[in-house]
N, C-alpha and C positions, 0 to 999 in steps of 0.2 A: 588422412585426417586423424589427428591424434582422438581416441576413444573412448578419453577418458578425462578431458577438458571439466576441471573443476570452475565450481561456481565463484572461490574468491582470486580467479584470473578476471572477474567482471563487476564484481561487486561494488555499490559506493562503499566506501566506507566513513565518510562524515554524513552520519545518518541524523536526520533534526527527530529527537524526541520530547517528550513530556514524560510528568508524572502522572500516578491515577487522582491524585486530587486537581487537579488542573480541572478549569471550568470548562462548557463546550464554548463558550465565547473566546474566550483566551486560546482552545484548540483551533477553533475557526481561523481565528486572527493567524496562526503560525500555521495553517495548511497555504493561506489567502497569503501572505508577505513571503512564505518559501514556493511557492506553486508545486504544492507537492498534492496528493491523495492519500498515502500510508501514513499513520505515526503512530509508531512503536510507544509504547507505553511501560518504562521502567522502572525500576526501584533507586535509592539513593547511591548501589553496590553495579548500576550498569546492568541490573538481571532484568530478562524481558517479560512483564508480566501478562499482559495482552496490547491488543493494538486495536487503531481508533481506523475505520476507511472514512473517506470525502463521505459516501452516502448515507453513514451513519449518522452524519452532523447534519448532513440535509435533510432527512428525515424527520429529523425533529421540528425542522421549523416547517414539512409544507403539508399541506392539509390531509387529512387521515382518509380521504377519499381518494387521495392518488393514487396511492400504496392499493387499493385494491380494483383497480382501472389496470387491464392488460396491455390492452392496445387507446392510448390517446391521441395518438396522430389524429384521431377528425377534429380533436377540440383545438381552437386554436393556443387559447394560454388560462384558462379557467377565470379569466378576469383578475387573472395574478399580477398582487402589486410587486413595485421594487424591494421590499424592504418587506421583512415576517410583521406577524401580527404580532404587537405589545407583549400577548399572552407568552410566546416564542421566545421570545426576548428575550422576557424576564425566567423564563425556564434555562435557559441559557446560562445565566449569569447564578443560577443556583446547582443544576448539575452539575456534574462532575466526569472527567473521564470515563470516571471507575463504573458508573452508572449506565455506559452503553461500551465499552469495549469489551470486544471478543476475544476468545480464544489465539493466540496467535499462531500460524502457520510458520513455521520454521526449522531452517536444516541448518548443520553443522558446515563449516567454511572449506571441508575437503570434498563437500555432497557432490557427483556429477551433474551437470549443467541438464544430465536427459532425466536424471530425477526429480533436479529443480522443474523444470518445463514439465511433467510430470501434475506437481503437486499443485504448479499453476493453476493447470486444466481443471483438475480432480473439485479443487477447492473456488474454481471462478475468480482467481485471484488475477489484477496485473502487477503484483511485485513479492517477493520474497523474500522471510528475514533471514539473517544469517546469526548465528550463536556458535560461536563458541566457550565448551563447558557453561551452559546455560546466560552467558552474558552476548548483550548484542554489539556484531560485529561489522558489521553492513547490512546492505541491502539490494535486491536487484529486482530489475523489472524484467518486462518479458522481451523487449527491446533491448535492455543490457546484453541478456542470455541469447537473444536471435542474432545481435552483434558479435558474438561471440562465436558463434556457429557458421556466422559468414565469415567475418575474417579469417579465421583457421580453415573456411573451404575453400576461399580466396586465394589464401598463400598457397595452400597446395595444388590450385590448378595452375599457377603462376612458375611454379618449380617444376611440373610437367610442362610449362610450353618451353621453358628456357634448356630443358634436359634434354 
């Protein structure tokens, strides 16, 4: 197995992003119409300025006694409707990216695939961005990178049974 299988042998590289002015409704809409969880958060120049996760935007709309509830499995649904509360809503349609994106996680597009898995762990992430010279370049999950590691162990036990 090659030992040194870099990350942009895996990476997407038509990565959906936004800007930090982007609303959280408008972010929701392009997490919901692309079925993604990550959105990188750019500049006009492709520089990656932070990033937005799935649970950051749900957060927002569900009620502030979740969030401090460990284990809810005995409740069944807290009496939770379809659809947030108005208040939600309308919070929604006035934040902005920039008002709950974090810091972003990211490595350069030559990083090894055991540093990417790595940083996964470190940070509780499931996807990692990619930059090169500060602009983003892809993206990968931890599925990309586990694909990645199997097929390359794949081929080589494949080339031991044939040898």
């Amino acid at each position: 197995m090659d030992n040194m299988l870099e990350i942009n042998c895996c990476m997407k590289r038509n990565v959906i992003v936004v800007r930090a002015e982007t609303t959280l409704r408008e972010a929701a809409a392009v997490i919901v119409d692309n079925r993604i969880g990550t959105l990188p958060v750019v500049d006009k120049e492709g520089k990656l300025d932070g990033v937005v996760h799935i649970r950051g935007i749900i957060q927002i709309f569900l009620p502030d006694f979740v969030s401090l509830l460990s284990n809810i499995d005995f409740v069944k649904d807290f009496g939770a409707k379809r659809l947030p509360a108005t208040g939600a809503l309308r919070k929604a349609e006035v934040m902005t990216v920039s008002d709950i994106m974090e810091k972003p996680v990211a490595v350069e597009e030559d990083t090894s695939l055991v540093r990417a898995l790595s940083l996964l762990e470190s940070h509780n992430l499931t996807d990692i961005l990619v930059v090169k010279e500060g602009k983003l370049v892809g993206l990968a999950s931890r599925a990309d990178i586990g694909r990645a590691f199997l097929s390359d162990w794949v081929s080589s036990q494949h080339g031991k049974q044939e040898g």
